[in-house]
C-alpha positions as CSV (number, residue, x, y, z in Angstrom):
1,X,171.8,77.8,102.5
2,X,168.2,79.2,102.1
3,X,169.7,82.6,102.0
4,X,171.8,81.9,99.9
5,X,169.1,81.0,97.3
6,X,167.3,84.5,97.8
7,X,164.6,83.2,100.1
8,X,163.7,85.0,103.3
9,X,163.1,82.4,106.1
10,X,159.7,83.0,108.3
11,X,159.3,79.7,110.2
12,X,160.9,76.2,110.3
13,X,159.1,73.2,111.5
14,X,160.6,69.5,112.3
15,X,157.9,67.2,111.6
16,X,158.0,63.4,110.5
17,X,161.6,63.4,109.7
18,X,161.4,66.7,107.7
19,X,162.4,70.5,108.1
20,X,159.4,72.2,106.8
21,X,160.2,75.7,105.8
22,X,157.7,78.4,105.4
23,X,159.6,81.7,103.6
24,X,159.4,84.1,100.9
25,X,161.4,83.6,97.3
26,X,163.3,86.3,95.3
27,X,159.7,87.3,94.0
28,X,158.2,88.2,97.4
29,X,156.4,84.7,96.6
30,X,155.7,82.5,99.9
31,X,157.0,78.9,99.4
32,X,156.7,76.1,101.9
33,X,159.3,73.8,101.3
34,X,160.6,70.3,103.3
35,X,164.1,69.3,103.4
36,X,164.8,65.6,105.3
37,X,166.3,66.6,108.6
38,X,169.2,64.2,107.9
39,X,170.8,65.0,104.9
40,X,169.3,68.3,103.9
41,X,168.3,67.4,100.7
42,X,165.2,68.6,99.1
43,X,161.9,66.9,99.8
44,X,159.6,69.0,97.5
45,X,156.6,71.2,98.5
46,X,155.3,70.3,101.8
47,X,151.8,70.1,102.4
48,X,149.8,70.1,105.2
49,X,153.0,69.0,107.5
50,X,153.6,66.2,104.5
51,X,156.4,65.9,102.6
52,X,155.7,65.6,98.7
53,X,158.9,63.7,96.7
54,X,159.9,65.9,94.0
């Protein structure tokens, strides 16, 4: 999926609930993303092991 969007995956984390992706976008910029671990959808930029609702 992430792939599939241009990004280069570096590390995934599970923490409260949430897959917290650390990769690189089409740009070479490094993103760190959450997805809920359930449904895959899109949590928003994670911070500090916290998912922010986008």
């Amino acid at each position: 999926m992430l792939k599939g969007e241009g990004m280069t995956v570096n590390k995934v984390k599970v923490e409260n609930g949430c897959y917290e992706v650390y990769a690189k976008d089409k740009a070479g910029k490094m993103v760190n993303v959450a997805y809920n671990a359930e449904t895959l959808d899109k949590m928003g930029a994670a911070e500090a092991g916290e998912a922010v609702k986008q």
